[in-house]
Every structure is written in C-alpha cells, then in structure tokens.
N, C-alpha and C positions, 0 to 999 in steps of 0.2 A: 823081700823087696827092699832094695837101697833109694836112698835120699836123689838119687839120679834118675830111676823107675819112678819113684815119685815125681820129680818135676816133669817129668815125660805125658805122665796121666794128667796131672794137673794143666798142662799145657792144650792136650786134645778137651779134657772136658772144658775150657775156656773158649777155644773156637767153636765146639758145638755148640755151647749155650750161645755165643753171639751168633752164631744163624739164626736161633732162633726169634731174636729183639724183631721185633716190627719197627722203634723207634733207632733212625741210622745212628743218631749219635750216640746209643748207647751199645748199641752194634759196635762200631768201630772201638768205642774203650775196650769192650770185653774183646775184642780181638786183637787191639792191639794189647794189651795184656799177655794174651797167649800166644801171640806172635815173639812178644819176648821171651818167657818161657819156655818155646821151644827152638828160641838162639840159642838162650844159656844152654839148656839139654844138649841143644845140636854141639855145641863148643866144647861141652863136658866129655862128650864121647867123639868126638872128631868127625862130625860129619859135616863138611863145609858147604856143599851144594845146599842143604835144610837150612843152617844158618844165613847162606847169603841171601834166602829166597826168604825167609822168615825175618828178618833184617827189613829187608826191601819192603814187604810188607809191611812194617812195623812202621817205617820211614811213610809209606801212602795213606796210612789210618792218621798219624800225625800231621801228615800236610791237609788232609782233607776234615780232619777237627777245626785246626787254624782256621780255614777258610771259610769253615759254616761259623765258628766263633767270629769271626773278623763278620761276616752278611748279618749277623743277630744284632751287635753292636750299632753296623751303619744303618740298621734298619729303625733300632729303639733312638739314635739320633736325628732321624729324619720325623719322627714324631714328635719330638717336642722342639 
C-alpha cells in the first residue's frame, strides 16, 4: 500500500466516524477533515469530479461551523 492508498483510507475512515458524532459541530470537523483528505487523494490521482465534490463539501462544513460559531458568541453576548 502507497502514501496515496493511505490518504484514501484515512479519508473514508474520517467520514464514517463523522456519521457517527451525535454532536453536529464535531460532525462537521471530522468531515470536514475527510472531505480534505479526500481532495488531496482525489488530486493525487486525478479524479476531478471527487475533488470538486469534496472541495464543495469542505467549503459547506466551513461555512456552516462559522455560523453556529458566530450564534454561540451572539448568544454568550446577549447574556451578559
């Protein structure tokens, strides 16, 4: 198995584990994690459809952290 086969498996055991989180925002880390992971892989061996889809992904677990990180903040501000 090469360094490439490895980020491959490393990438899918990433996503399965973040199925499994009950808690979203640790969901989305571990998938965006493996959502990168399996760009690089996708870009290593040239498969563009995986990376632009995995990419994109990567891009919605980002935007959707921000957002619950930006609701935590105005929320611990409206407490005191």
């Amino acid at each position: 198995m090469n360094i490439v086969e490895m980020l491959g498996y490393a990438a899918s055991i990433m996503i399965a584990l973040s199925l499994t989180m009950k808690n979203i925002v640790k969901l989305r880390v571990l998938n965006f994690v493996g959502c990168m992971l399996f760009t690089t892989y996708a870009l290593l061996i040239n498969a563009w459809p995986v990376a632009v889809t995995n990419g994109f992904i990567a891009c919605v677990n980002v935007y959707f952290l921000i957002k619950k990180h930006q609701e935590k903040t105005s929320q611990q501000s409206l407490v005191y």
